[in-house]
C-alpha positions in Angstrom: 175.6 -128.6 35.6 172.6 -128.8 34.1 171.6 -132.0 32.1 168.5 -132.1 29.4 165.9 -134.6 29.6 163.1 -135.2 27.8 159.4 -135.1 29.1 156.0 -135.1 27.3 154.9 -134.5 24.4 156.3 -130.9 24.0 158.5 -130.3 26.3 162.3 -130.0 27.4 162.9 -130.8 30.9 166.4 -129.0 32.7 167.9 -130.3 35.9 170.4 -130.5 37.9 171.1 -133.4 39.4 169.3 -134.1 42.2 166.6 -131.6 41.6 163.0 -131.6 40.0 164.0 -129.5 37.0 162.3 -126.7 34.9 160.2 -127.4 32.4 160.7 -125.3 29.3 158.6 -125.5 25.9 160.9 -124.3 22.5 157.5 -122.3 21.8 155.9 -120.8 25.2 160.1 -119.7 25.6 159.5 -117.7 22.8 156.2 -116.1 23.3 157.6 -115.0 27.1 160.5 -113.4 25.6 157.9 -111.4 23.3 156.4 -110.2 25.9 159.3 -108.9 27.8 160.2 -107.0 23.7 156.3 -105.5 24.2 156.5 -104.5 27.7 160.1 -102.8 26.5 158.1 -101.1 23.4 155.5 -99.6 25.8 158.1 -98.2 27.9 159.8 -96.6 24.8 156.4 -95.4 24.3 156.0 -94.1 27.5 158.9 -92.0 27.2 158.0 -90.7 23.7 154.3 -90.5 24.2 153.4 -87.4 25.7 157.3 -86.8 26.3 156.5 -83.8 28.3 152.9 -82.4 28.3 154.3 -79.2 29.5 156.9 -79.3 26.9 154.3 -80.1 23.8 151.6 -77.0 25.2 155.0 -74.8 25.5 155.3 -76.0 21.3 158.0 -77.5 21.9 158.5 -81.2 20.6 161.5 -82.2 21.2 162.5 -84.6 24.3 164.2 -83.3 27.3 168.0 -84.4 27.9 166.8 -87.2 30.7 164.2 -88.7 28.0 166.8 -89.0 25.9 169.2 -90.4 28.7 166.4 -92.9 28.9 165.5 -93.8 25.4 169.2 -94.6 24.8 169.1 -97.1 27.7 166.1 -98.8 26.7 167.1 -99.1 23.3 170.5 -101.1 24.4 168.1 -103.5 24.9 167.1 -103.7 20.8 170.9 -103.4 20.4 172.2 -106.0 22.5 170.5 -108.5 24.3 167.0 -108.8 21.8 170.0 -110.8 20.0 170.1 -113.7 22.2 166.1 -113.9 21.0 166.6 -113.6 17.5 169.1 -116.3 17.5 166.3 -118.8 19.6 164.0 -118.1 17.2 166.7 -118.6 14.0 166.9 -121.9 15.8 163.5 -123.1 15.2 163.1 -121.3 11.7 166.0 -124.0 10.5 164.3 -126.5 11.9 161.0 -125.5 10.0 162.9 -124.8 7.0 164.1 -128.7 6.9 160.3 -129.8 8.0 158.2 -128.0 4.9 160.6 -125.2 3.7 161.2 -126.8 0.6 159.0 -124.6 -1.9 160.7 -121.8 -2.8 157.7 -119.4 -1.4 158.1 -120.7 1.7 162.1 -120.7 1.8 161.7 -116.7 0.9 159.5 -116.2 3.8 161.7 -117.4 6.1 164.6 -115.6 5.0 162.1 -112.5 5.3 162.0 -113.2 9.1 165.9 -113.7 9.4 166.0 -110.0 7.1 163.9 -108.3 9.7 165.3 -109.4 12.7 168.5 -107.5 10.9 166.4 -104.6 10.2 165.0 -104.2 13.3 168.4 -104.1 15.1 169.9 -101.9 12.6 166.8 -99.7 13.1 167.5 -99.4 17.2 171.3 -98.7 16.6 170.3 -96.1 14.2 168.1 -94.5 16.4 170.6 -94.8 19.3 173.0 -93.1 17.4 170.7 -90.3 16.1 169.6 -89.9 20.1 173.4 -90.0 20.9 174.7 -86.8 17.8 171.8 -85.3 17.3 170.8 -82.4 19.3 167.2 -82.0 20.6 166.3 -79.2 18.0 167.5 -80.8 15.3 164.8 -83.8 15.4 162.2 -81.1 15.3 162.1 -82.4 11.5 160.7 -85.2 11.9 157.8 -83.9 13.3 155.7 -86.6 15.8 157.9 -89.0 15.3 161.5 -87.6 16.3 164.0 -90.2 16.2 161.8 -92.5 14.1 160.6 -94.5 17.4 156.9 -94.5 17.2 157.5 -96.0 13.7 159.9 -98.4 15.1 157.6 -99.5 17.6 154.9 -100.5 15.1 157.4 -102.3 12.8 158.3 -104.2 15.9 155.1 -104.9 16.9 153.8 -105.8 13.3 156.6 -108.3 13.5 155.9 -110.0 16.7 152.4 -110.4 15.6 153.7 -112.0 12.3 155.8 -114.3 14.3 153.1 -115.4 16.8 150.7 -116.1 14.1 152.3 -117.9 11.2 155.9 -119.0 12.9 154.5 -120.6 16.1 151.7 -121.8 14.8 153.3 -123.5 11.9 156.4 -124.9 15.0 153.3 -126.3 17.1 151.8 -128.2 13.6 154.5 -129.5 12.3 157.1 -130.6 14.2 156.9 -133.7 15.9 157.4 -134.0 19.8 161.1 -135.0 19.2 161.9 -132.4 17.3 160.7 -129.6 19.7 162.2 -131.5 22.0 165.8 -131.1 20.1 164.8 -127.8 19.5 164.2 -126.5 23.1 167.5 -127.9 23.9 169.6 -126.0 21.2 167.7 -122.9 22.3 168.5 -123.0 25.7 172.3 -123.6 24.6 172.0 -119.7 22.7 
């Protein structure tokens, strides 16, 4: 089993007994899992980029049945497990909340986080289910954008950016070392 302790100034250390542990930072935790959401949003990109050159010279701009096979998988990753990163990150925006979210400016853009990470799932089911009904012809509507997914990819992307720039900024300035400390540790319990 393994059993916190606490290391540094910023830092969470895991172990096992017995072992030298993994050190594990509330903040850099974060940041890795954003990476793994970008590298996710380029592949979505991928597939809906030039879907199929061939395709798009032909006039046709819809996406083949096996793009669509494979937008659906990569967009059960937005559905499901993206959850398990939004709750780690709900962790440390109550703890900034309780740290300098007492002006009612800052209390609403919190909640604005919280409301996006919603909207941002609800988006990737919605699309999911739009890829899953709708037939290829029919998303001819939307023109370069079928399905919405180049849209939701910016959204996504606009929100990461927020996050990295205000979020963990404001985590690494204002909590003390024993509070990321206690932080890392109820992340790594999500």
């Amino acid at each position: 089993m393994l059993q916190p302790q606490t290391q540094g100034r910023t830092r969470t250390r895991l172990r096992e007994p017995g072992s030298a542990g993994v050190s594990i930072d509330a903040v850099a935790l974060l940041k890795r899992e954003h990476e793994m959401i970008l590298e996710q949003l380029r592949m979505l990109e991928t597939v809906t980029g030039p879907v199929a050159a061939d395709a798009r010279r032909a006039g046709i701009r819809v996406l083949a049945k096996p793009e669509r096979k494979t937008l659906r998988e990569l967009l059960r990753f937005f559905t499901g497990r993206v959850g398990v990163h939004f709750k780690r990150e709900a962790v440390l925006i109550t703890a900034l909340r309780r740290v300098i979210g007492r002006r009612r400016a800052e209390r609403n853009e919190f909640e604005n986080l919280l409301l996006e990470h919603r909207a941002l799932k609800a988006d990737a089911g919605a699309i999911a289910k739009k890829l899953s009904r709708t037939s290829p012809s029919a998303a001819e509507g939307n023109g370069n954008d079928p399905y919405g997914i180049r849209s939701f990819v910016r959204h996504y992307r606009d929100h990461i950016s927020c996050e990295e720039r205000i979020l963990f900024v404001l985590a690494q300035m204002r909590l003390t070392a024993g509070q990321r400390q206690r932080i890392s540790q109820r992340m790594l319990q999500v």
